[in-house]
C-alpha positions as a Markdown table, in Angstrom:
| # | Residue | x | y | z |
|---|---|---|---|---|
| 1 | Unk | 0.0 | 0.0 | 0.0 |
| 2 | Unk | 1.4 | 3.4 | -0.9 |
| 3 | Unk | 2.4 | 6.4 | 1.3 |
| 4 | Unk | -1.0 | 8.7 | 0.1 |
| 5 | Unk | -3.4 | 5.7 | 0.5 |
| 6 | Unk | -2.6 | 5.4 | 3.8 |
| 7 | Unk | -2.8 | 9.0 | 4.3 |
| 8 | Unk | -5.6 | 9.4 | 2.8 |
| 9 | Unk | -7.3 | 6.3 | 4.0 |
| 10 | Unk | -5.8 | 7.5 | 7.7 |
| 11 | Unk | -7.8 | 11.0 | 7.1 |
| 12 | Unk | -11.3 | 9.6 | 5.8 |
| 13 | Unk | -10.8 | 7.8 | 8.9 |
| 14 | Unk | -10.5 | 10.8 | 11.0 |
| 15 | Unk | -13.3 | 12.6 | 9.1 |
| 16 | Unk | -15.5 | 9.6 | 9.6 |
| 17 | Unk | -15.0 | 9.3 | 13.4 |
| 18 | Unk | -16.0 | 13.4 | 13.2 |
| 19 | Unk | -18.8 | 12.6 | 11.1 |
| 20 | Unk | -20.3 | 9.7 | 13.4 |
| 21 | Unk | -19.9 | 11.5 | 16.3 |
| 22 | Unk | -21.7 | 14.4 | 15.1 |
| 23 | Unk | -24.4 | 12.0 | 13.7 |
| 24 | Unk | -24.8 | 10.8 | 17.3 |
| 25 | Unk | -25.3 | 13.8 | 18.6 |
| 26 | Unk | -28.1 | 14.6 | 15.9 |
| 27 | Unk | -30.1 | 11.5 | 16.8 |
| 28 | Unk | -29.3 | 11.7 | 20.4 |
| 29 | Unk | -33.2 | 11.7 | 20.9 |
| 30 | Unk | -33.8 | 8.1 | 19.3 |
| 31 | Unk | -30.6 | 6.1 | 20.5 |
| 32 | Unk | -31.6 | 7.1 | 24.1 |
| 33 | Unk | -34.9 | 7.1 | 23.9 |
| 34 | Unk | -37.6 | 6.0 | 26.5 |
| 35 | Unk | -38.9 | 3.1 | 24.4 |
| 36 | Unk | -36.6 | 0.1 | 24.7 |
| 37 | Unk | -37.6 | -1.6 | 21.3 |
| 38 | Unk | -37.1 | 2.0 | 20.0 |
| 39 | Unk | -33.8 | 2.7 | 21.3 |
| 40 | Unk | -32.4 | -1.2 | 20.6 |
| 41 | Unk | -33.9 | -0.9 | 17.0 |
| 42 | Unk | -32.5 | 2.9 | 16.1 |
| 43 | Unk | -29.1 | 2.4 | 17.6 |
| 44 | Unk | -28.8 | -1.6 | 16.1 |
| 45 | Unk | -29.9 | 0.0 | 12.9 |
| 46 | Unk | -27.2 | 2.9 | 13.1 |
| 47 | Unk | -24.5 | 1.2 | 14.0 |
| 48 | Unk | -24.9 | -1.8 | 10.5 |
| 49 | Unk | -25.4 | 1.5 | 7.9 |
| 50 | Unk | -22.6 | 3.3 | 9.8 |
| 51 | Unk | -20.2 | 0.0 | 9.6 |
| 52 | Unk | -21.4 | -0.5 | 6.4 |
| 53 | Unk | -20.5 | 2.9 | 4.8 |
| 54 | Unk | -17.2 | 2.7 | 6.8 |
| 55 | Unk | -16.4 | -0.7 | 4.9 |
| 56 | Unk | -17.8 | 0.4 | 1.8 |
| 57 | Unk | -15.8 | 3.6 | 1.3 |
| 58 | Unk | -12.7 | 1.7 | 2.6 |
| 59 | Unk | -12.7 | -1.1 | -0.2 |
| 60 | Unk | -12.9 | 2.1 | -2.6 |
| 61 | Unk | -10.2 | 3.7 | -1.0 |
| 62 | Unk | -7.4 | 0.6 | -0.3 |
| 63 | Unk | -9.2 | -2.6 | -1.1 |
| 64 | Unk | -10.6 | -2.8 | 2.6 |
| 65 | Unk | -7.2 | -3.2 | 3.8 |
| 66 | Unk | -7.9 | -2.7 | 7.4 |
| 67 | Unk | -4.8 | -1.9 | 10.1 |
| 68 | Unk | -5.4 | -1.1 | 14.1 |
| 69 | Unk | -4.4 | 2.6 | 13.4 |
| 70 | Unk | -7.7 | 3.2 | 11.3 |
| 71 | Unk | -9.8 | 3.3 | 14.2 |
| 72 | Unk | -7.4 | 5.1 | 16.4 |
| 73 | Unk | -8.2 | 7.3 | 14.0 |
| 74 | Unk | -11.9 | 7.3 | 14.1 |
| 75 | Unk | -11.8 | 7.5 | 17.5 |
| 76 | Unk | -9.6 | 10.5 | 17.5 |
| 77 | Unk | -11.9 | 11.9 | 15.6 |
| 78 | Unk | -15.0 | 11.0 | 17.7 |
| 79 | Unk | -12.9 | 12.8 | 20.3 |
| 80 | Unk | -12.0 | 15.8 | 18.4 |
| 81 | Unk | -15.7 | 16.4 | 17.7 |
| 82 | Unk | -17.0 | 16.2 | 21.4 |
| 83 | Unk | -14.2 | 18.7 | 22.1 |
| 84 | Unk | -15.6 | 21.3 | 19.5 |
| 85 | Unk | -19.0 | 20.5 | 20.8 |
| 86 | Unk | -18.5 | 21.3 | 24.4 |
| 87 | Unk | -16.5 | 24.6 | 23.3 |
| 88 | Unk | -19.8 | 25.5 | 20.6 |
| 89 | Unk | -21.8 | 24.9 | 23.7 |
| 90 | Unk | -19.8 | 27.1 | 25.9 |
């Protein structure tokens, strides 16, 4: 695998960890919501489509060659994006 698909591969992965926490934060009201069918069922269902477009966009991107520092990455990026929440809520 070449130098710019890993970087570019490594930043999707970033922007995606951004992106998903940012989605979660959007549909906070149906992933916690009262309902336990409803909660199970939205979050069960958000989770596959978000996996899904993760894998999909990766085997466009590097074959779906998939390394450990990928998801440090989203999770860096789930991080970053709670961080700039708190401070927009500030």
């Amino acid at each position: 695998m070449t130098l710019s698909v890993q970087i570019s591969t490594l930043l999707f992965s970033f922007v995606f960890g951004f992106l998903f926490a940012f989605l979660i934060s959007i549909n906070y009201r149906f992933i916690y919501h009262s309902n336990k069918v409803i909660q199970v069922l939205f979050t069960f269902a958000f989770v596959l489509l978000s996996t899904l477009i993760y894998f999909i966009i990766l085997e466009k991107l590097n074959y779906g060659a998939l390394h450990i520092y990928y998801f440090i990455m989203i999770i860096l990026g789930f991080i970053v994006e709670h961080g700039v929440e708190k401070l927009r809520k500030q």
